[in-house]
C-alpha positions, 0 to 999 in steps of 0.5 A: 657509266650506269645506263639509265633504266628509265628514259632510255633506247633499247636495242629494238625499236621499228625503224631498227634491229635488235642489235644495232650497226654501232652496237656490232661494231663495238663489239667486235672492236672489244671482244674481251668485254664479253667472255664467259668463265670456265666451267666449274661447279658451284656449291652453296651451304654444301649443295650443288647450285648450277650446272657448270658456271651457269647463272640461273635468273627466276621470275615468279608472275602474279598468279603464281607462274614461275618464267626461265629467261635467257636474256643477257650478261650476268650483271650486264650493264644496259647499252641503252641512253637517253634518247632525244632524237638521238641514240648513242650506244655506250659500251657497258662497264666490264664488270666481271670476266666471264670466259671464252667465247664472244657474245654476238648473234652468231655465237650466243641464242636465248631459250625462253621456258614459259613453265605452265604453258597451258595455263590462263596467264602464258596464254592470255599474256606471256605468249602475246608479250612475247610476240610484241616483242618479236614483232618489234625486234626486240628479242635477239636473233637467236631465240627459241620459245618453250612450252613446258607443263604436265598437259600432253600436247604437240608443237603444232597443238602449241602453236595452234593454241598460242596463235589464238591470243597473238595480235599486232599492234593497232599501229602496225600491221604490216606483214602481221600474218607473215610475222605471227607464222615466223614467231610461231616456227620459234615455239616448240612444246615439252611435256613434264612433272614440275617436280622432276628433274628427270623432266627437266633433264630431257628438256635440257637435252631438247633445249640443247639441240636447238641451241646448236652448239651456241652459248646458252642463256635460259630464262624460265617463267613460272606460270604456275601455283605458289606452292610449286614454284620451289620444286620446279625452280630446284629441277630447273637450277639443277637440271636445265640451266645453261652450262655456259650463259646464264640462267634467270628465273621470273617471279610474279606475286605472292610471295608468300602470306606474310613475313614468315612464309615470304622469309622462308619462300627467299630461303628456299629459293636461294638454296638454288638460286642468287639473289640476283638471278631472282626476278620477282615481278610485279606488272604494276612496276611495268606500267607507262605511268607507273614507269614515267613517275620518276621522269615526271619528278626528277625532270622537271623542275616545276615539281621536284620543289613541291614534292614534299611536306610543305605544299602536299596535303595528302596523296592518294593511291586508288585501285578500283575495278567493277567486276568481283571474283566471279568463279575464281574465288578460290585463289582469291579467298587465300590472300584478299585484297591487302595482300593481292593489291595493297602491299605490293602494287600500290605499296610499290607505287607509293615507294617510287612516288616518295623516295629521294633522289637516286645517286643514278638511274642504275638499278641497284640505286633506286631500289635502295631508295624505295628500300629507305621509303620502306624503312621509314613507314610506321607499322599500319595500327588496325584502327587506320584501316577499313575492310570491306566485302561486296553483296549481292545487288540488282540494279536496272534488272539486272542481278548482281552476285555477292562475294559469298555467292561465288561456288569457289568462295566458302559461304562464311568468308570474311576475306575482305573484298575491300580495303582502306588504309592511311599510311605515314613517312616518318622521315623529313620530307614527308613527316605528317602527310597522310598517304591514303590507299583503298583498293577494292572490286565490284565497285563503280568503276574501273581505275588505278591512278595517284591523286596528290591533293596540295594545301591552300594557297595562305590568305587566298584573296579568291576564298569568297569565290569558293564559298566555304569549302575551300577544297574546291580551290585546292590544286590535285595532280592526278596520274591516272594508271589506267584506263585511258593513261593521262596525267592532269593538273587542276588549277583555278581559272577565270572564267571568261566574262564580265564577272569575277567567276572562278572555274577548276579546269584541267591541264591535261596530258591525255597519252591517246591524244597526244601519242599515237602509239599504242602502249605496250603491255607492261609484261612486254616492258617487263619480260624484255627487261628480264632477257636484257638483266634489268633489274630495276623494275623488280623486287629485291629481297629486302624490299620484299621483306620491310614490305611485309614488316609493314602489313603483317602485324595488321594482318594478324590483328584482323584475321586472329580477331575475325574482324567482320567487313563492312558491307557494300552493294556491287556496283557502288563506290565502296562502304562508307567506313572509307569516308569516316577513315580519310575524314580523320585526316581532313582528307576527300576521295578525289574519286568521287566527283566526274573528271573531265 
C-alpha cells in the first residue's frame, strides 16, 4: 500500500523520536524486508557507476549547490499515514531484495556532504535546515554531517561558522544551547577540489571512519556553481559513494538554459547516476501552501467540483519581490527572471494546481500527472508575453538604483527583470482558461500566491448593487504563498442595516492565526524528504524536459530579436504592458487592490 506523500506522519515529530516504539517493532519482526545485495560493480554504457552495489542519489539546489544525501532505502516506500490524532505505522512494500545486513539504528548511519560549504546557501540554509531537523528528531540516530569545499578550514573553524546561522524554533527553545552543541559535535570538515577524485577518495576514507563499520547511506548536496555540478557529481559516484547503503545526490536549479543544455545536463549526469537517485530540487515545491494545494482540492468536496473550466475564469500565479539584484547580478543576468522564476517555480505550481486526480498519493503517481498538465500546454507564442526591466527611482529622499546600475550587470543588459505571460491547457477540464504568471523584482511589494478568479453568477439579481463593473462581484480564492501564509475566500455579503447594501468580505484561513506552530523552511521539508527517498516534491526528468519544450522557443524568439523590455520605476507595481496582456483576456491583476 503507497503511503501518502502529503498528508502524512513522519518518523519525527516533538513529542517522539526518530524511530518509533512500533516502528522498531516492525522491524525486527520483519528482518528480511530490509537487506542490502551483494557487492557488485555496476556498469553503464561501459563505465563504471558506483562503487560496490551503491545507489548514488543527487540533489542540485537553486543556486547551483549539488547535496549528497544518505537517508533511507533505494526505492523505499514511506512508513508514514495519514495522521488525524492517530498514527499508524504500515510496513513498506518489499519492493526489492537488497542484501545482508538489518537496517536499524544500531547497524545503519546516514553521512550528509554539504559539497560547497563555504558558500551563502549551506550557510544561510542547509546547515540551519539541518539542525531544525535534528532539533526535532527528525534525522536517524546515526548521523555525521560534512563540510566538503576548496576553502582550508578546520572542524572547529566549521562549527564556529555554522553556529552563527543556527536558531531554534519560536515555538521551542527548550535545551536550545544544549541542542546546538550536540548537532555541532556531528559537523566535521574536509577540504578539496570539486573535480578530483583523489579528494573525493580521502573523504571516503574519512567518511568511512566515522561511520564505523555500519551500513552507509550518502546524501551529498551540491552547493555550488552549474558549471561544476558534473565534475563533482563523477568524483562523488566514483569515489565516495556508499559501498553497501545508497548514494543520493541533491539538485537545485538551473537545470540548465533551455532544452538542449538541460538535454545534455540529464545526459551527463546519468552517465553516473540513475534517474532516481537524481534529486532535483525546486524549494517552492517545499512550501506549506505549495504543499497543502493538493489537500485543499482532493479533500474537500466543496472544491474539486468547481476546479475546472465551467465555474474558473482565470487563474493567476504572481511572484513579487521589492528588492533588485543589488550586487549579484552577475548570476542573474545569465538566466532573468523567466527562466530563474517563471519555468520552474511557478510553472511547477501551476502543474499541481491543474492536474487530475492522482491514482494515489505515491510519488511516481503525481508526477505522472503534473507530467500530463505539461504535455498538454500550448507552446508560449512571444505576443502572450510582456518583459520588463527595473530603473533607477527616488522616491521620499531616498534613491533607488536601476538593474543596469548593478557593477556586476553590463551596462547594455537587456535581461528582463520582469516577466508576464498567459499560459493555456489544451485539454477538457481547462480548455479556454487563461492561466496568468508575472513574476518580477524591485516591484511594490513582496508575494507569491495563486489568485483563482471565478465567473459571474448567470442572471445575478444583485448586478444593480455592483453597479457596472461586475468583477466586483466576482468570488477570487486566494492562496497566498507567503509572506503571512493564508488562504482566503472572497464572497459577497449583506451589509448589516436597513438597506440593500452588498459588501466583498474575506473568509479567511490566516496560518499565524490559527496554528501556533511556527512553519518549517521549505528546505527543512525538502532535505528530510531526500534522507527518507521521497520523491514527490522533485523534478523527474520528463518533467524537466516538456518544461523546457514550453519556454524555449519563446525564449529564443526574444533574445535572438534582442526585444527591449519595457521599463519601470523600482518600487512600482511593474510596466504597464502587464495590464494590456491580462486585458486581452478580459482579466484584472488581483494584486492591485489592498486585501485585508
Amino acid at each position: 500500500m503507497a503511503a501518502s506523500p502529503i498528508s502524512v506522519s513522519r518518523h519525527c515529530c516533538s513529542s517522539s523520536s526518530a524511530y518509533s516504539n512500533s516502528s522498531s517493532t516492525w522491524f525486527h519482526q520483519n528482518p528480511s524486508k530490509f537487506l542490502f545485495p551483494a557487492a557488485s560493480p555496476k556498469t553503464k554504457n561501459g563505465s563504471l557507476q558506483f562503487k560496490g552495489n551503491a545507489v548514488p542519489s543527487v540533489i542540485f539546489m537553486q543556486d547551483g549547490s549539488l547535496a549528497a544525501a544518505v537517508a533511507g532505502l533505494e526505492n523505499e516506500a514511506p512508513w508514514k499515514k495519514l495522521k488525524n490524532g492517530l498514527t499508524s505505522v504500515t510496513p513498506p512494500e518489499e519492493k526489492k531484495q537488497l542484501g545482508n545486513f538489518d537496517v536499524n539504528d544500531d547497524k545503519s548511519t546516514v553521512t550528509i556532504t554539504v559539497v560547497g560549504a563555504s558558500g551563502d546557501l549551506a550557510k544561510k540554509k542547509i546547515f540551519p535546515a539541518l539542525f531544525a531537523l535534528y532539533y526535532e528528531d527528525c534525522l536517524p540516530e546515526h548521523f555525521t554531517i560534512f563540510g566538503y569545499a576548496r576553502s582550508k578550514m578546520t572542524d572547529a573553524e566549521l562549527r564556529n561558522m555554522v553556529s552563527k546561522t543556527l536558531t531554534c524554533r519560536i515555538d521551542k527553545r527548550e535545551n536550545c544551547g544544549e541542542k546546538m552543541e550536540q548537532f555541532l559535535q556531528r559537523c566535521f570538515y574536509h577540504s578539496g577540489q570539486y573535480d578530483s577524485q583523489k579528494d573525493f577518495a580521502e573523504l571516503d576514507k574519512t567518511l568511512k571512519e566515522h561511520e564505523a563499520g555500519r551500513v552507509s547511506n550518502r546524501l551529498f548536496y551540491l552547493s555550488i556553481p552549474p558549471n561544476i555540478f558534473v565534475d563533482a557529481v563523477k568524483c562523488a559516484s566514483l569515489s565516495a559513494s556508499s559501498s553497501a547503503g545508497w548514494t543520493r545526490v541533491i539538485v537545485e536549479k538551473p537545470f540548465g538554459r533551455d532544452s538542449e543544455s538541460s538535454a545534455a545536463l540529464t545526459k551527463s549526469l546519468k552517465q553516473y547516476l540513475d534517474e532516481d537517485q537524481i534529486f532535483r530540487i525546486d524549494h517552492y515545491l517545499g512550501k506549506e501552501l505549495v504543499e497543502n494545494l493538493s489537500v485543499l482540492r482532493f479533500s474537500n468536496l466543496i472544491f474539486e467540483p468547481l476546479w475546472s473550466r465551467q465555474y474558473i475564469r482565470n487563474v493567476q500565479l504572481i511572484f513579487s519581490e521589492d528588492f533588485g539584484t543589488e550586487g549579484r547580478g552577475g548570476y542573474f543576468d545569465n538566466y532573468g527572471i523567466m527562466r530563474d522564476i517563471m519555468q520552474n517555480h511557478l510553472l511547477q505550481i501551476l502543474a499541481l494546481f491543474a492536474m487530475e486526480t492522482p491514482v494515489s498519493l505515491d510519488a511516481e503517481d503525481i508526477r505522472n500527472e503534473k507530467v500530463k498538465v505539461l504535455r498538454s500546454m500550448r507552446p508560449i507564442r512571444a505576443d502572450d508575453v510582456t518583459i520588463g526591466q527595473y530603473k533607477s527611482h527616488t522616491k521620499g529622499g531616498v534613491s533607488y538604483p536601476g538593474y543596469t546600475d548593478d557593477k556586476t550587470v553590463p551596462k547594455d543588459s537587456l535581461t528582463p527583470t520582469f516577466a508576464a505571460a498567459a499560459l493555456f491547457i489544451d485539454n477538457a477540464r481547462w480548455d479556454g482558461v487563461p492561466f496568468l504568471m508575472k513574476a518580477g523584482k524591485a516591484l511594490h511589494d513582496k508575494r507569491a500566491e495563486i489568485r483563482v478568479q471565478f465567473r459571474h453568477v448567470p442572471g445575478n439579481l444583485y448586478n444593480r448593487n455592483f453597479g457596472t463593473d461586475l468583477d466586483q462581484a466576482t468570488n477570487e480564492l486566494v492562496i497566498r504563498v507567503q509572506p503571512d501564509e493564508a488562504i482566503y475566500l472572497k464572497i459577497n455579503n449583506k451589509v448589516p442595516g436597513l438597506g440593500m447594501r452588498l459588501d466583498r468580505s474575506n473568509l479567511n484561513l490566516l496560518y499565524k492565526a490559527r496554528y501556533s506552530k511556527e512553519i518549517p523552511d521549505a528546505y527543512e521539508r525538502l532535505l528530510l524528504d531526500a534522507v527518507e527517498g521521497e520523491r514527490r516534491l522533485f523534478i523527474r526528468s520528463d518533467e524537466l524536459d516538456a518544461a523546457w519544450a514550453l519556454f524555449t522557443p519563446v525564449l529564443k524568439d526574444l533574445e535572438e530579436k534582442k526585444k527591449i523590455p519595457e521599463y519601470y520605476p523600482y518600487g512600482s507595481r511593474g510596466p504597464v504592458g502587464a495590464h494590456y496582456l491580462a486585458a486581452r483576456y478580459n482579466v484584472k491583476w488581483g494584486d492591485l487592490g489592498v486585501d485585508e
